[in-house]
C-alpha atoms as a printed R data frame, in Angstrom:
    type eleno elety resid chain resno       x       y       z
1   ATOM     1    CA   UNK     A     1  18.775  20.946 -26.434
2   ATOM     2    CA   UNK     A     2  15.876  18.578 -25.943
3   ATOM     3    CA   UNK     A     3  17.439  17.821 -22.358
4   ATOM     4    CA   UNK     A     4  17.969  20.856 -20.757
5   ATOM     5    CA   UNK     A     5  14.738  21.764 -21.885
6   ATOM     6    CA   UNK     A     6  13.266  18.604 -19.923
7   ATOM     7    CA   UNK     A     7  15.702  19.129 -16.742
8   ATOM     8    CA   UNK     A     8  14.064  22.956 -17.044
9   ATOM     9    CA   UNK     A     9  10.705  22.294 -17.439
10  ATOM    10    CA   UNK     A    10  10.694  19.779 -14.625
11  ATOM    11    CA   UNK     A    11  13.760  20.064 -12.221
12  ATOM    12    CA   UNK     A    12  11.152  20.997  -9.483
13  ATOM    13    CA   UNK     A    13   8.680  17.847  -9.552
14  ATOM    14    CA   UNK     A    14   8.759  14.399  -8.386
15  ATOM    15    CA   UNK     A    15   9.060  12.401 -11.203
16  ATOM    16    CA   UNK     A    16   8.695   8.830 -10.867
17  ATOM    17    CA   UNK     A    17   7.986   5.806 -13.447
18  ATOM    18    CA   UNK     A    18   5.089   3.521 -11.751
19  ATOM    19    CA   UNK     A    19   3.435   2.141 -15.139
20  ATOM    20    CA   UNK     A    20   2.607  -1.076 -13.299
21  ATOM    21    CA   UNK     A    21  -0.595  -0.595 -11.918
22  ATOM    22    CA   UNK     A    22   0.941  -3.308  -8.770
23  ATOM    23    CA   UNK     A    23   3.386  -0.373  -8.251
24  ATOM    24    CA   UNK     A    24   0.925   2.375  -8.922
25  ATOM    25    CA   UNK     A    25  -1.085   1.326  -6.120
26  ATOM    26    CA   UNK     A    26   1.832   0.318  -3.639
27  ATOM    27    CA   UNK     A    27   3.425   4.305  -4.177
28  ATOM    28    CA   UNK     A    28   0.371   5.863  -3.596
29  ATOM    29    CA   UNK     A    29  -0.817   4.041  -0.581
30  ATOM    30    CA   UNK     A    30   3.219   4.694   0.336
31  ATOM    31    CA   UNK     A    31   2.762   8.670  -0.203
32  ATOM    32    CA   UNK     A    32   0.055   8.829   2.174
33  ATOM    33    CA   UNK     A    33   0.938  11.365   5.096
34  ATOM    34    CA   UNK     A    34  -0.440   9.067   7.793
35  ATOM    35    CA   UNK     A    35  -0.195   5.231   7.901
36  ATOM    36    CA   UNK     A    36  -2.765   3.905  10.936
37  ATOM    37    CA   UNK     A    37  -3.892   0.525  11.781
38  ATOM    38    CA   UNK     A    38  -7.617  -0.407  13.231
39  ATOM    39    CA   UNK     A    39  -7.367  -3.462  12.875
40  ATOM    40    CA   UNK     A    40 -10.413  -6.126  13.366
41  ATOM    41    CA   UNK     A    41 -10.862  -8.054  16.386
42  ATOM    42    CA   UNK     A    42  -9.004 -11.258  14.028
43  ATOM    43    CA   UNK     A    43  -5.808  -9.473  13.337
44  ATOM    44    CA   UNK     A    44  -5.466  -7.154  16.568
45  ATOM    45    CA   UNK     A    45  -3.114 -10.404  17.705
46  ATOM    46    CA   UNK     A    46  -0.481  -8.991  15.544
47  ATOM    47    CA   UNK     A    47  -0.703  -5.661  16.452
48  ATOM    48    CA   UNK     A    48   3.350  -6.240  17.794
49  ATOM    49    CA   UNK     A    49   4.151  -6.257  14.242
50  ATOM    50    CA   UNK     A    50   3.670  -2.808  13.217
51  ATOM    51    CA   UNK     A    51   5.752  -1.770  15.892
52  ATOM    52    CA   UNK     A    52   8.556  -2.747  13.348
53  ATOM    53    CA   UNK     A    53   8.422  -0.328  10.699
54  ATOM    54    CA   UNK     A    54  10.393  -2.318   8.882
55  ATOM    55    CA   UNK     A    55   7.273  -4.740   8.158
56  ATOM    56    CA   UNK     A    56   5.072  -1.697   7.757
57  ATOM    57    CA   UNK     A    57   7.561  -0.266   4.968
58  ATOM    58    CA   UNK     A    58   7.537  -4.053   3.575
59  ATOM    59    CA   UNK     A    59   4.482  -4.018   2.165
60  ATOM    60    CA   UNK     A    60   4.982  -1.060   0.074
61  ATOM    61    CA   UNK     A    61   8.431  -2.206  -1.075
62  ATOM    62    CA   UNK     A    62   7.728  -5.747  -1.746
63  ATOM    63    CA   UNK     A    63   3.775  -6.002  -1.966
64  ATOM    64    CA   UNK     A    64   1.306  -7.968  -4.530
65  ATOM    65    CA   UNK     A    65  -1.767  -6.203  -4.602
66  ATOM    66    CA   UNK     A    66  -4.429  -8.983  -5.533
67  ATOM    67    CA   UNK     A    67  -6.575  -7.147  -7.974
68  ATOM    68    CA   UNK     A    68  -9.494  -9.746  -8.182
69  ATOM    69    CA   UNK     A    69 -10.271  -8.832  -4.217
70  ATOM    70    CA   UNK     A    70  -9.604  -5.262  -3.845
71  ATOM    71    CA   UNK     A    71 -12.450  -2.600  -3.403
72  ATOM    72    CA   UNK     A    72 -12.440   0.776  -5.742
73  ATOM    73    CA   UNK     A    73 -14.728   3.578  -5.445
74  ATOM    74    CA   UNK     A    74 -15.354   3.856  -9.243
75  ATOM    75    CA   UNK     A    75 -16.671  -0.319  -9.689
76  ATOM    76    CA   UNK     A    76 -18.128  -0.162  -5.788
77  ATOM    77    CA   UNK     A    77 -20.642   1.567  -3.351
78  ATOM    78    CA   UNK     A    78 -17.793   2.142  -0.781
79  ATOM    79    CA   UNK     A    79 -16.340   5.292   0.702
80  ATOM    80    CA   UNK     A    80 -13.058   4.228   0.326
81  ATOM    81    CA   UNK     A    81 -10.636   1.973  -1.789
82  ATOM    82    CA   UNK     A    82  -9.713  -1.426  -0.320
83  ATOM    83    CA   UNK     A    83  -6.839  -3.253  -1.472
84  ATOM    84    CA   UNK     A    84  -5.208  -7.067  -0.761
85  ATOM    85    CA   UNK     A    85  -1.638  -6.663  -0.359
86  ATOM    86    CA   UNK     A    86   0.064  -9.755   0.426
87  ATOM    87    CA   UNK     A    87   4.185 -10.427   1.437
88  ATOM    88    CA   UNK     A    88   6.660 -12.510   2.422
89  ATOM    89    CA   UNK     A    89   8.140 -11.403   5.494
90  ATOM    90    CA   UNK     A    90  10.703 -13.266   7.192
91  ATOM    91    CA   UNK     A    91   9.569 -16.579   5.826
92  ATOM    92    CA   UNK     A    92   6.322 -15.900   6.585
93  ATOM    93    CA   UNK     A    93   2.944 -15.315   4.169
94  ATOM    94    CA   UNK     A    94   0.817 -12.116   5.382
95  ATOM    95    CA   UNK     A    95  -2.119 -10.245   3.898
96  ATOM    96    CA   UNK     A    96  -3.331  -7.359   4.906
97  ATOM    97    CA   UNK     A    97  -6.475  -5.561   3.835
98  ATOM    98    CA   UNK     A    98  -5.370  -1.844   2.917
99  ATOM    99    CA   UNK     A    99  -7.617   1.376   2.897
100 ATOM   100    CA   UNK     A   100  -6.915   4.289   1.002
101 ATOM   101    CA   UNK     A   101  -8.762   7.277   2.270
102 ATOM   102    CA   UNK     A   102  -8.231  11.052   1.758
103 ATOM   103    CA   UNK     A   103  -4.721  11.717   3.668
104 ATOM   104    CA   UNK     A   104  -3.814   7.981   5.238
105 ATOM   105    CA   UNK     A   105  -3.278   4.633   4.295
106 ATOM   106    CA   UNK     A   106  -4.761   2.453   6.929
107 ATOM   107    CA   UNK     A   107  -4.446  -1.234   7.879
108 ATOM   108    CA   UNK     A   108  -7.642  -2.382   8.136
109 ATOM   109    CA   UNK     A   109  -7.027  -6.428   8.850
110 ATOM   110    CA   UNK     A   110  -3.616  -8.556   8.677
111 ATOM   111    CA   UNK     A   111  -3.680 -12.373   8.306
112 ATOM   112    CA   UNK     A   112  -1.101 -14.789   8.378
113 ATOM   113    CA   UNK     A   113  -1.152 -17.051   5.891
114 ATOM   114    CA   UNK     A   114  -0.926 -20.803   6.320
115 ATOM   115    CA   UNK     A   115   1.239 -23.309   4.192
């Protein structure tokens, strides 16, 4: 009874279980309508990359938000979130610098980390 109340009550939403606030961050950034990239004058090097979508996708699917760097309106004077995501990408260490603003996620700087 319990259950088809549930599947009733919520058969039209999008349910999903992000508890982690890593995760929380990553599907929200991910459920943006727009993703752009401006990046800095440092990272517009790797501007090839996001012409994979693959590595664009990557750091929502795989991505460590470091916590300790990241930006948030509520603790800042900032217009807009920032957030550290780092991955490993073909071998390869990269952190980029993540904005969340209204209706896009944009890539604000990417970095490729050194060994």
């Amino acid at each position: 009874m319990g259950g088809l109340l549930v599947i009733f009550l919520f058969k039209d939403h999008d349910f999903q279980c992000t508890y982690l606030p890593n995760n929380r961050v990553l599907v929200d950034l991910n459920d943006q309508r727009v993703k752009s990239i401006k990046l800095d004058s440092s990272s517009i090097k790797y501007i090839q990359m996001f012409k994979d979508s693959i590595f664009l996708n990557a750091f929502f699917l795989y991505g460590n938000v470091d916590f300790k760097e990241s930006k948030v309106i509520t603790r800042e004077e900032i217009k807009y979130s920032q957030y550290p995501i780092q991955i490993n990408y073909q071998g390869i260490q990269w952190k980029a610098i993540w904005e969340r603003r209204e209706d896009t996620a944009v890539v604000l700087s990417l970095t490729k980390m050194t060994n």
